[in-house]
N, C-alpha and C positions, 0 to 999 in steps of 0.2 A: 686635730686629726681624729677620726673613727676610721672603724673597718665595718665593712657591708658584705655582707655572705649573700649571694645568689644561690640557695641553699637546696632548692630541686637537684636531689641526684650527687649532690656535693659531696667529695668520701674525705674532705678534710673540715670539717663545721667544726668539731670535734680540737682541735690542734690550733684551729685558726681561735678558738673563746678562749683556750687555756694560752695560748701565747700573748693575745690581747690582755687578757687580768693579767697577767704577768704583768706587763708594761701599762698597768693602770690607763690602758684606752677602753671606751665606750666599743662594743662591738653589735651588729644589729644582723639578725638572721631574717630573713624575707623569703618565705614560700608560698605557696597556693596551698586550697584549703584541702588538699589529698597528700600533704607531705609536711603537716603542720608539726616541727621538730623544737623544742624547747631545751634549751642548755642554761644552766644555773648561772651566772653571769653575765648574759647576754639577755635583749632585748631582742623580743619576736615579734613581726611583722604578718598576721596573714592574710596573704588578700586572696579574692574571688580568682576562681580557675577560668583562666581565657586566654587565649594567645596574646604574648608579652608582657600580661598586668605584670608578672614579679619585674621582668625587665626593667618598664616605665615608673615600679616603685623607686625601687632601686636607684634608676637614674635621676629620677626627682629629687633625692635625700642626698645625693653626692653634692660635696663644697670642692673648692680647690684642695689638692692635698691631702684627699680622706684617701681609703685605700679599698679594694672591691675587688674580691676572690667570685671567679665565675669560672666557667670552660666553657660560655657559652662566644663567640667572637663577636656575632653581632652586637651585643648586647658591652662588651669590650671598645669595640669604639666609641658608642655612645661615652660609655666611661671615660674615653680617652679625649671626648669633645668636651666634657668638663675639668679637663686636667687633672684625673687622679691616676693614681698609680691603681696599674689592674694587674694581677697577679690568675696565673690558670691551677691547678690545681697539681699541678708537679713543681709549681714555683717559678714557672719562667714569666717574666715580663711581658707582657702586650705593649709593642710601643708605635708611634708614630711610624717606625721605618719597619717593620714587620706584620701591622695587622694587615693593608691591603693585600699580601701576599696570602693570608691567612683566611681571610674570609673569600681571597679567589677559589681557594682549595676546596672553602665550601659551600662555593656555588656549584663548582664541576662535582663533587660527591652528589649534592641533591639531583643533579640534571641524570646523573647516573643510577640513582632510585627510583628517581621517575621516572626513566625509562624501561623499567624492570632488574636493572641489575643489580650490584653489591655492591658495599663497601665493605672493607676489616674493620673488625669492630676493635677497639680500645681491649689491651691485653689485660689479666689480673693485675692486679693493683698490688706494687711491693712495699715493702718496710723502707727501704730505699726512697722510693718516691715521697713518702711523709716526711723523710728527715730533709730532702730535699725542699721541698715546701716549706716544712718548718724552718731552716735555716736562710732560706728567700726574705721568709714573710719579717725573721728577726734583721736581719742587715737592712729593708727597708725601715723597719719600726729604728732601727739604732740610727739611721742617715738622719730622721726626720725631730727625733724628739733629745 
């Protein structure tokens, strides 16, 4: 088992390396070359800036049973067609019976930008939501090893 960080924009990179050492698993960060982020235990990954390369890294390196921290959905299924457990960045699970719903939601968002309107943008980020996350990412790490 590894963990893979879809790390553009990611406010848990940070929680996700130190939980990993913790549990002596391999963790690997993957961003583009404008958000090149480096944490002491972990393995950095950075590719060229182009729509999806982190994605397509990403999903290239996943095995069965590794783990992938994203909020990105698309890039969630993928993950989810090679059987690993995807986690978003509050801790909830991407699963077979939740992503289609999830990436409906963000199709109707994007058709609604594109037509000039709004979306609500994602609130500030609490203390809350890391422990949440961190305690996600441990009950997976505890199921698996």
């Amino acid at each position: 088992m590894k963990i893979y960080i879809d790390a553009d924009g990611c406010p848990v990179v940070g929680i996700t390396v130190r939980t990993a050492r913790r549990y002596g698993i391999q963790c690997t960060i993957i961003c583009d070359t404008s958000h090149s982020i480096e944490w002491e235990g972990a393995e950095t990954i950075v590719v060229e800036k182009g729509a999806d390369s982190t994605d397509l890294r990403l999903v290239n390196l996943l095995s069965e049973g590794d783990i992938a921290v994203t909020q990105d959905h698309g890039l969630a299924a993928m993950c989810l067609s090679r059987r690993a457990v995807v986690l978003d960045q509050d801790g909830r699970r991407y699963t077979e019976e939740n992503i289609s719903g999830l990436l409906e939601f963000r199709a109707v968002s994007a058709k609604i930008r594109r037509s000039g309107g709004r979306t609500k943008g994602l609130p500030k980020r609490t203390s809350q939501q890391d422990r949440d996350f961190e305690r996600s990412l441990t009950e997976i790490i505890g199921g698996k090893i």
